[in-house]
C-alpha positions in Angstrom: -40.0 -5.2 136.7 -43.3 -7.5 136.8 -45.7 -5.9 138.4 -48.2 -7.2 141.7 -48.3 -11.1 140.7 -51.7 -12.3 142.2 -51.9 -15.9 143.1 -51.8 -19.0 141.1 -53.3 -17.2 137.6 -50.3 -14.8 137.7 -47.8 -17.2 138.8 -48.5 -19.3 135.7 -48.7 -16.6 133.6 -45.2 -15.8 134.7 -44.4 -19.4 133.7 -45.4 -18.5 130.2 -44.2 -14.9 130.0 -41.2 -14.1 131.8 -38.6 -16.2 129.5 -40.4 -15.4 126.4 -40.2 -11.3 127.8 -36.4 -11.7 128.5 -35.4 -13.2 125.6 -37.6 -10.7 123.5 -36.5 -7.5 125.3 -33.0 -8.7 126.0 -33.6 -8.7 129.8 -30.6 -8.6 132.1 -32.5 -8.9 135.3 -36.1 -9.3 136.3 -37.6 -8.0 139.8 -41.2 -9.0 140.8 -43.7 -7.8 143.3 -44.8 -11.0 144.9 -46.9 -10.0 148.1 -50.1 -11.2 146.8 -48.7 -14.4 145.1 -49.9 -17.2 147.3 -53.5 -17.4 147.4 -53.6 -13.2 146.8 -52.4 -12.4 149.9 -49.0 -13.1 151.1 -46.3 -14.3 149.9 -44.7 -18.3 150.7 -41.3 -19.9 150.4 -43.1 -22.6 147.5 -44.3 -19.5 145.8 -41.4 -17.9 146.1 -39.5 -20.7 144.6 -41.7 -21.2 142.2 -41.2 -18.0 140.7 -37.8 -17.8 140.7 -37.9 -21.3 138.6 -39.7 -19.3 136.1 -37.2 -16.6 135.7 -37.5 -14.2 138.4 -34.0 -12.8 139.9 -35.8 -11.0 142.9 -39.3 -10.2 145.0 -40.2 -7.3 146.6 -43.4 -7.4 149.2 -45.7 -4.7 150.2 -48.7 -4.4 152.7 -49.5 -8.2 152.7 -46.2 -9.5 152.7 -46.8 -10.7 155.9 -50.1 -12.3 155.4 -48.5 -15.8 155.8 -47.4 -16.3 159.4 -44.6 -18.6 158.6 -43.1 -17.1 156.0 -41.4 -14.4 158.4 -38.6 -17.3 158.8 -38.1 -16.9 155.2 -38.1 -13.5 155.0 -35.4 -13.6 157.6 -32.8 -15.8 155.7 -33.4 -15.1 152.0 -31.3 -12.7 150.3 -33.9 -12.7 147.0 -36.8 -11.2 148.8 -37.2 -8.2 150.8 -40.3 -6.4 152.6 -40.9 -2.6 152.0 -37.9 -0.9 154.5 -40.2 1.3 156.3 -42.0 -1.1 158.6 -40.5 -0.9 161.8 -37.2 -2.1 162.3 -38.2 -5.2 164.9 -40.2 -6.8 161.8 -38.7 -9.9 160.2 -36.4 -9.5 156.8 -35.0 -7.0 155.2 -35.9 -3.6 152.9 -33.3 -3.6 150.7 -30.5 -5.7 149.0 -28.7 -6.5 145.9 -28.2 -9.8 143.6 -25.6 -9.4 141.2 -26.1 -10.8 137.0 -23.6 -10.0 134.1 -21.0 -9.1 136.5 -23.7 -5.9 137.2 -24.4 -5.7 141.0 -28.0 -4.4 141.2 -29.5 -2.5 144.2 -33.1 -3.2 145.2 -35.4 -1.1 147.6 -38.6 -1.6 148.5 -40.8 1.1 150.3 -44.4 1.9 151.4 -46.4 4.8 151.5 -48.6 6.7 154.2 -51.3 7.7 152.2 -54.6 5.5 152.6 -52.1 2.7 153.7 -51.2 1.1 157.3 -49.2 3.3 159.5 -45.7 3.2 159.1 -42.5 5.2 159.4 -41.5 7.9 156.5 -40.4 6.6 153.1 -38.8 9.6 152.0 -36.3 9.7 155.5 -35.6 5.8 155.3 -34.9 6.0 151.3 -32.5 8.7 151.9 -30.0 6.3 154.7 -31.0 3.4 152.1 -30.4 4.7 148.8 -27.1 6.2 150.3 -26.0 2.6 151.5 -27.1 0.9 148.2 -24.8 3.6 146.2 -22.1 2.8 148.3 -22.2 -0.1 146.4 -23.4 0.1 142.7 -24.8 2.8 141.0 -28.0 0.9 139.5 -30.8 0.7 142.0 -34.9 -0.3 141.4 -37.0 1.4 143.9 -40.3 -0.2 144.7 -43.1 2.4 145.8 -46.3 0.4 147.1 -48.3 2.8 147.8 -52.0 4.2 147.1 -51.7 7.4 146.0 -49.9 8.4 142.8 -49.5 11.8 144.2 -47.1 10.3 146.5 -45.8 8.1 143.7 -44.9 10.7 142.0 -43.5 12.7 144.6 -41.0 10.1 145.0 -40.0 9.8 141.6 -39.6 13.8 141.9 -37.4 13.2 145.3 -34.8 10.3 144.0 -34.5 11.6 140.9 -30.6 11.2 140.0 -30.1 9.6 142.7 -31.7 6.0 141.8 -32.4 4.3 138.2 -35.7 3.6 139.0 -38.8 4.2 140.7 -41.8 2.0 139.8 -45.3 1.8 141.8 -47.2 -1.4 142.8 -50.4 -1.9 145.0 -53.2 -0.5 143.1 -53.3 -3.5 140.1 -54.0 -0.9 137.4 -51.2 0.1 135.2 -50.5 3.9 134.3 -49.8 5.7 131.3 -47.4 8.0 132.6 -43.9 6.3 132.4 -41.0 9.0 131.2 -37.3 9.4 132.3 -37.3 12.3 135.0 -34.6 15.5 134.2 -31.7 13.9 136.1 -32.2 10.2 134.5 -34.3 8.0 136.9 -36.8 6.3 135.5 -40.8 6.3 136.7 -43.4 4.9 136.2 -46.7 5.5 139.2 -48.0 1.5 138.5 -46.5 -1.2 136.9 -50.4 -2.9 137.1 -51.4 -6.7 137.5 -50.1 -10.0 136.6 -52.9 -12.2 136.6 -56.6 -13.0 136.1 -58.5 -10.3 134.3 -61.9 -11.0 134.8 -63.0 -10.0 138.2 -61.9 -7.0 140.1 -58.2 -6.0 140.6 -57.6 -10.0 140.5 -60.2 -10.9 143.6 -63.5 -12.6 142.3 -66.0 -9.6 142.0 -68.8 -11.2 143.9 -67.2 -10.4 147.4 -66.2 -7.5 146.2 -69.0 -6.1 145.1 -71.0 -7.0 148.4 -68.4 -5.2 149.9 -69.2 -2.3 148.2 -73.0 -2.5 148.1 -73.6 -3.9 151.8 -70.5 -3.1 153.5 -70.1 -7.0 154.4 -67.9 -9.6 152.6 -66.5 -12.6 153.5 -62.7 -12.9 152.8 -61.7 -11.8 149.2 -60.7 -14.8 147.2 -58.6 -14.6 143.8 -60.7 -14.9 140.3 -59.6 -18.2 139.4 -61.6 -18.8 135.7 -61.3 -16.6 132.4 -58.2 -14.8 130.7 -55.5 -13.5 132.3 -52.7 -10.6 131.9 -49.2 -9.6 132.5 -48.2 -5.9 133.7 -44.4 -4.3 133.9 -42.2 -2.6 132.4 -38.7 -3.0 130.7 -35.9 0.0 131.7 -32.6 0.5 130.1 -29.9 1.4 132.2 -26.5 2.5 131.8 -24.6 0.2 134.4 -21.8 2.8 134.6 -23.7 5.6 135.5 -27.3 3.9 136.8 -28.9 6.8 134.8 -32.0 5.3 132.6 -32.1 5.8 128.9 -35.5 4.4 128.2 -38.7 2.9 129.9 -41.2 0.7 127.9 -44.5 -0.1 129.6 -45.3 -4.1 129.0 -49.3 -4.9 129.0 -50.3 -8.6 127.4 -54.3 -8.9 127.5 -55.8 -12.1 126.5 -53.8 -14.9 128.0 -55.4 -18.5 127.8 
């Protein structure tokens, strides 16, 4: 799983990374978080595209997935990328679905949490009628948490445990130290970080930022577009019989020109 891919910077760093990660690791599949792809907020159906082309099998979304007005049309017919399944059920897309590689059908749910974030409805009610649905149909299934606090992070982890292969947070841009396999055999991680620019803060150029935090006034955040950049995720091994994890490795490149 790569984790929040932060507009043109992190889309070319998957260019450079994701094929040379697959082959490396021996990567099956590869999920992204794309909501802050185009232009760092939102997602489009170029950007999309475009990182599929460089070796992406699937997107999830989080609080900006939305951000680009026409992209709901997308979101509607695409069966590659979803939109966290606990906005209400009128909104565009979908929260969960499955793509299918090495004759291995994998389950992908994406979720949001309450804490600090927009209002929406419970994650841990709509992942238990999703998770039920997806193991319906294969036992390996990604959750992605985006969500701010890593108390809730981790209380998800806690809550699917056995019942999922995976639960990874995205939304904060800063990776975690804390990846293990839980006792019944899901693995977590509470961040998967960044993949993008490095310089600046969390990806946005740090002047507007930092007026933000100093005046309380900013114009509109705009991605850090000079200087090194970085890729963030993490690599899980999964048994496709049982969707139990064996091992979780944390994946952090500084330095990239």
């Amino acid at each position: 799983m790569v984790g929040d891919v932060v507009g043109s910077p992190g889309r070319e760093v998957l260019k450079r990374c994701v094929s040379l990660l697959r082959e490396q690791h021996h990567i099956h599949a590869c999920i992204a978080n794309g909501e802050n792809a185009a232009g760092g907020f939102g997602l489009t159906a170029q950007t999309a595209q475009e990182m599929f082309e460089s070796g992406v099998d699937f997107i999830t979304g989080g609080n900006h997935i939305f951000d680009k007005r026409d992209f709901s049309e997308y979101l509607e017919s695409s069966n590659r990328v979803i939109r966290p399944a606990n906005y209400p059920p009128t909104a565009p897309g979908r929260g969960a679905g499955t793509f299918t590689v090495d004759g291995v059908t994998v389950g992908v749910l994406n979720l949001m949490g309450r804490t600090f974030m927009s209002p929406v409805d419970d994650p841990f009610r709509c992942a238990d009628a999703l998770v039920a649905d997806l193991r319906a149909r294969t036992p390996v299934i990604v959750v992605d948490l985006h969500a701010e606090a890593t108390s809730e992070k981790v209380a998800m982890g806690r809550y699917l445990d056995g019942r999922v292969s995976c639960v990874v947070g995205t939304h904060t841009h800063v990776q975690t130290a804390d990846e293990q396999i839980l006792p019944a055999g899901t693995a977590y991680l509470s961040d998967l970080g960044m993949t993008g620019p490095t310089d600046g803060i969390i990806g946005m150029d740090a002047g507007a930022v930092l007026d933000r935090f100093l005046t309380g006034l900013s114009e509109r955040f705009s991605v850090q577009r000079s200087g090194p950049r970085q890729f963030c995720g993490a690599v899980v091994a999964v048994d496709p019989s049982s969707g139990k994890a064996s091992q979780i490795k944390r994946i952090f490149l500084r330095g990239i020109a």
